[in-house]
C-alpha positions in Angstrom: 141.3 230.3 40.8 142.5 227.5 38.4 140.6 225.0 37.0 141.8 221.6 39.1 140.9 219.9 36.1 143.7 221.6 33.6 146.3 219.6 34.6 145.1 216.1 33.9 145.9 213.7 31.5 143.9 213.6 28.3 142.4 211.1 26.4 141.0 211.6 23.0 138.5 208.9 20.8 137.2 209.5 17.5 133.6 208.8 16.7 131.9 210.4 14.2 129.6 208.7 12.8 125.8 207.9 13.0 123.5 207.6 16.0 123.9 203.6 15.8 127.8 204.3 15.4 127.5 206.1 18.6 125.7 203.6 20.8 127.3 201.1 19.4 130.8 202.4 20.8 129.9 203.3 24.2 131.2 199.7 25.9 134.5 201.0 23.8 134.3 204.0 25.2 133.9 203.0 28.6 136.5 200.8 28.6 139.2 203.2 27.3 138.1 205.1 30.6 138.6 202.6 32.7 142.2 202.0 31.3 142.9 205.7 32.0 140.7 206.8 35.0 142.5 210.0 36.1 142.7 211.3 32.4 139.8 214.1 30.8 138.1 211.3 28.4 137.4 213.7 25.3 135.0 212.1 22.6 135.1 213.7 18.9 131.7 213.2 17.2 129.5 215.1 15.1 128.0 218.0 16.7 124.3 216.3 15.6 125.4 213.9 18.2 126.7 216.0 20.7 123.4 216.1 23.0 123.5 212.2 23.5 127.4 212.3 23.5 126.7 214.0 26.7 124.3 211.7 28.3 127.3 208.9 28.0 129.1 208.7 31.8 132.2 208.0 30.8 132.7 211.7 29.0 134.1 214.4 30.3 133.9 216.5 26.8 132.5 216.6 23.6 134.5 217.8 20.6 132.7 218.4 17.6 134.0 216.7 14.6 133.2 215.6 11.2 133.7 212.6 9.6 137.1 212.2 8.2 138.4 215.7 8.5 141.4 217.3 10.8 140.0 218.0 14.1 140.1 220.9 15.6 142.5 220.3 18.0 143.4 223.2 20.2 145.2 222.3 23.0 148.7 220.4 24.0 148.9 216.8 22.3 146.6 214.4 24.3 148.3 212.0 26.7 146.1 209.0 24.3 144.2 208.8 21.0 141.9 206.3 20.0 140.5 205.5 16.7 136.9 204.4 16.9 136.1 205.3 13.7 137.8 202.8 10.9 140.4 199.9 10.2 142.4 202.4 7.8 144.8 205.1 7.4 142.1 207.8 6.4 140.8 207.7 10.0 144.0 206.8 11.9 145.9 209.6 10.3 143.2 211.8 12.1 144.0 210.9 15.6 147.5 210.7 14.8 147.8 214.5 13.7 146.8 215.7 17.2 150.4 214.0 18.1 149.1 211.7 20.9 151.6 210.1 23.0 149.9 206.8 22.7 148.2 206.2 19.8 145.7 202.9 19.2 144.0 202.0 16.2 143.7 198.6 14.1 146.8 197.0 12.2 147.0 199.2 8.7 149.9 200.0 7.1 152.2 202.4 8.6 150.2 201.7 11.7 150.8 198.2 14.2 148.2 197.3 16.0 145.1 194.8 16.5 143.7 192.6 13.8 140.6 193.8 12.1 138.3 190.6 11.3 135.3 191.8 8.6 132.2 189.2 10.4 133.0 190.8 14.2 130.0 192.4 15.2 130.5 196.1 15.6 130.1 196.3 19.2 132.4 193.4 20.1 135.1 195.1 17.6 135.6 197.7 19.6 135.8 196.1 22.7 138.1 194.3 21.2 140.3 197.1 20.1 140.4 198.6 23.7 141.0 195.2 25.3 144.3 194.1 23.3 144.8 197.5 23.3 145.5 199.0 26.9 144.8 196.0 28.6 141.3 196.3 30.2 138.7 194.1 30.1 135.9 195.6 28.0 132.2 194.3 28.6 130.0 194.2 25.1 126.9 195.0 27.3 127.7 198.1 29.3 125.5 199.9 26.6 123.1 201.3 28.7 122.7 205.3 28.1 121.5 208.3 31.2 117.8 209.3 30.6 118.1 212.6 29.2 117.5 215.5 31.3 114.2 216.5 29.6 110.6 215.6 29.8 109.5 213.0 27.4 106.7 214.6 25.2 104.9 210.8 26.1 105.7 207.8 28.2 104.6 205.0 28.1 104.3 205.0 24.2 104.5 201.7 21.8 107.3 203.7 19.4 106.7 202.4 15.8 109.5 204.2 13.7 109.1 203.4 10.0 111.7 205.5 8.8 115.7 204.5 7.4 119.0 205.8 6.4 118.4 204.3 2.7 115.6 202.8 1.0 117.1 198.5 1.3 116.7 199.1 4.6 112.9 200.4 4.7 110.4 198.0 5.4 107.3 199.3 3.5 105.2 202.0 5.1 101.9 199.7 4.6 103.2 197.3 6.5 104.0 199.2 9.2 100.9 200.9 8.9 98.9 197.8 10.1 101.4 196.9 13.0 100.6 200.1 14.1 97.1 199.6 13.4 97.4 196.4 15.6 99.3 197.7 18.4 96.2 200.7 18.8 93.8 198.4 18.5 95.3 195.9 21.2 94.9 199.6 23.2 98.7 200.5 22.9 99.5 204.5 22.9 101.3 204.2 19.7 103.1 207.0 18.5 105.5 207.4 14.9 108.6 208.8 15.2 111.0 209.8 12.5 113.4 212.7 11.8 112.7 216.0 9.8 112.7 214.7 6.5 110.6 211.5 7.5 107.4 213.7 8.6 105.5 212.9 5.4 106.4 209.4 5.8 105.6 209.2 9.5 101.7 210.8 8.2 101.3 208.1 5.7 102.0 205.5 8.5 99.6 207.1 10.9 96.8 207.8 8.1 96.6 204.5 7.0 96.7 203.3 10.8 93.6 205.0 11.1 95.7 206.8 14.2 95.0 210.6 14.5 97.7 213.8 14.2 99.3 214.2 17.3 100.5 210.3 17.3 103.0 211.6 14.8 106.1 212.7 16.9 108.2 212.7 13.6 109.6 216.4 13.2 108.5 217.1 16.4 111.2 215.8 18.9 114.7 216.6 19.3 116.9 214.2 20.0 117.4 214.1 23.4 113.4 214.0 23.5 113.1 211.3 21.1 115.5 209.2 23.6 113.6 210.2 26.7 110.6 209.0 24.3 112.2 206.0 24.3 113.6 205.4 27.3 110.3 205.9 28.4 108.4 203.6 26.0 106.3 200.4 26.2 108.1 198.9 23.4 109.8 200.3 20.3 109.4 198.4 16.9 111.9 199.5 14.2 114.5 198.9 11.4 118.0 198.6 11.8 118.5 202.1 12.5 119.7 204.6 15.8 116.1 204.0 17.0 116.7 200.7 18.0 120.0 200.8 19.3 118.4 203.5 21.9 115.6 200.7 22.4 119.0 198.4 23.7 120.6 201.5 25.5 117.4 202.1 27.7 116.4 198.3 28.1 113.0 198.7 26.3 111.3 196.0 24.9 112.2 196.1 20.7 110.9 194.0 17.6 113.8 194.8 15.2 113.7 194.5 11.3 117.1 193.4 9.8 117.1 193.1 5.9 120.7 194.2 4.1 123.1 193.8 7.4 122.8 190.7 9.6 121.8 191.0 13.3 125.5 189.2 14.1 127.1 192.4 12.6 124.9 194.9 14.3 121.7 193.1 16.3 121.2 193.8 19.9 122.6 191.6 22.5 120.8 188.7 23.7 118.6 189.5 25.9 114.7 188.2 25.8 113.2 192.3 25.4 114.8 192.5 22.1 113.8 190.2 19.0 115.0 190.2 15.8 113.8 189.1 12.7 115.9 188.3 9.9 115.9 186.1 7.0 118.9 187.1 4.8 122.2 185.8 3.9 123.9 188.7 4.5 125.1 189.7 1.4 122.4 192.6 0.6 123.5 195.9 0.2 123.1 198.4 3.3 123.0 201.7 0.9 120.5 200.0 -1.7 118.0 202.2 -3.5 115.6 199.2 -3.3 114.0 197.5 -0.5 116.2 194.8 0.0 115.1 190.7 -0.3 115.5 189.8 3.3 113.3 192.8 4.7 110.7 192.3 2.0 110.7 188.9 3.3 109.3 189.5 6.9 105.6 189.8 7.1 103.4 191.4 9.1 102.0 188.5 11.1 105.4 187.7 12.0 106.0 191.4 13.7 102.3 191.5 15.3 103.0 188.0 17.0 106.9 189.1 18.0 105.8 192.3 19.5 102.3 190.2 21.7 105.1 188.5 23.0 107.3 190.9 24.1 107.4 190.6 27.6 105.9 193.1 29.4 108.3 196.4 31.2 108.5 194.8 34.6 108.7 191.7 33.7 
């Protein structure tokens, strides 16, 4: 018997990119599938990604892809392709080589289409993209993400994640240490969380915490399970990094550092769970080797008193 899907329509959008990249597109996302609803809705991302690809309704496949290379496109040319990844030709030549029949990406040359503006926040860009686009109306806060289909290691956690792409955007590990320190001693379940390579990070935080071994979840998790940590959490205190766009996706009360990249670029939407703190101009530098001015620039009495008035899950 055939498969009664093989004969629809397909739809292809390229997205690979970080974890933020990836949360950060799913309004997009789900707005390109509401402009084609009887088309398969492929997304290419990284195959890092592809567990929490999967937990996004709107996709019916995930095609593993890295960024700017060919995909590996095996089947007839899709019915759609959507650039989601850049305003250039580097990335729209991609989407363009699987021979779509409609083809949308931003204006470049060689390739009409919507205006790129630099100050749009990333989330709204999109939106935009698909809006003018295929004609749909696009909603910036459809971000919300499934619960993965795991246990969470621990619910009902206060998530402190000290760790960062690059070192600007690292608030110091001291400083989280005593929000940390406050949280436990406030009677919070505080756990650190952190990729691989931010284990020994994650220690130092929970050492000088005074908060024993197994609140270190760093290494530990994958990353479905550090979502259902999340999306299971208290509250979530972070940088500007994947962990707090999950915070946003599941709804979960967030304090959120910003320091090289403003909040109007990349902050959460406005809604009273999620504060951010921020006193740059924006013109740091998002892949500095240095902790950058604005983030040095937030203390720790100003985090402790954001996250006691967070309101409480419920609420």
């Amino acid at each position: 018997m055939g498969d009664p899907g093989a004969a629809r329509p397909t739809a292809v959008v390229l997205r690979p990119l970080g974890l933020g990249d990836l949360l950060t597109g799913v309004p997009a996302i789900r707005a390109v599938r509401a402009a084609v609803p009887g088309h398969r809705l492929v997304l290419a991302t990284t195959e890092a990604l592809r567990p929490l690809a999967e937990l996004i309704d709107a996709v019916d496949e995930v095609l593993p892809a890295r960024e700017l290379e060919p995909l590996d496109w095996a089947g007839p040319p899709p019915e759609l392709a959507v650039d989601l990844h850049g305003k250039g030709p580097a990335s729209h030549a991609i989407v363009a080589a699987v021979h779509p029949g409609r083809l949308l990406t931003f204006a470049s040359p060689g390739y009409p289409g919507p205006t790129w503006y630099p100050g749009e926040h990333e989330v709204r860009r999109w939106c935009r993209l698909v809006s003018e686009g295929l004609g749909v109306e696009a909603d910036p806060d459809a971000l919300d993400l499934a619960v993965p289909p795991v246990p969470a290691p621990v619910t009902g956690a206060s998530v402190v994640h000290p760790g960062a792409a690059y070192p600007g955007r690292r608030w110091p590990p001291d400083r989280f240490a005593a929000v940390a320190r406050h949280l436990a001693d406030a009677g919070h379940d505080v756990r650190i969380t952190g990729g691989p390579a931010e284990v020994e990070l994650a220690r130092a935080v929970a050492s000088a915490a005074g908060l024993p071994d197994d609140a270190v979840l760093a290494g530990r998790t994958t990353s479905t399970e550090l979502a259902a940590v999340v999306a299971a959490a208290r509250l979530v205190v972070c940088g500007d990094t994947g962990v707090a766009h999950l915070a946003t996706a599941y709804r979960r009360p967030s304090v959120v550092l910003f320091g090289p990249v403003s909040p109007e670029l990349w902050g959460p939407p406005p809604r009273p769970q999620h504060v951010v703190l921020w006193h740059g101009d924006g013109t740091g530098d998002p892949w500095g080797t240095e902790l950058d001015p604005a983030l040095a620039a937030i203390t720790v009495d100003e985090v402790t008193a954001a996250v006691d008035a967070l309101p409480t899950p419920g609420d």
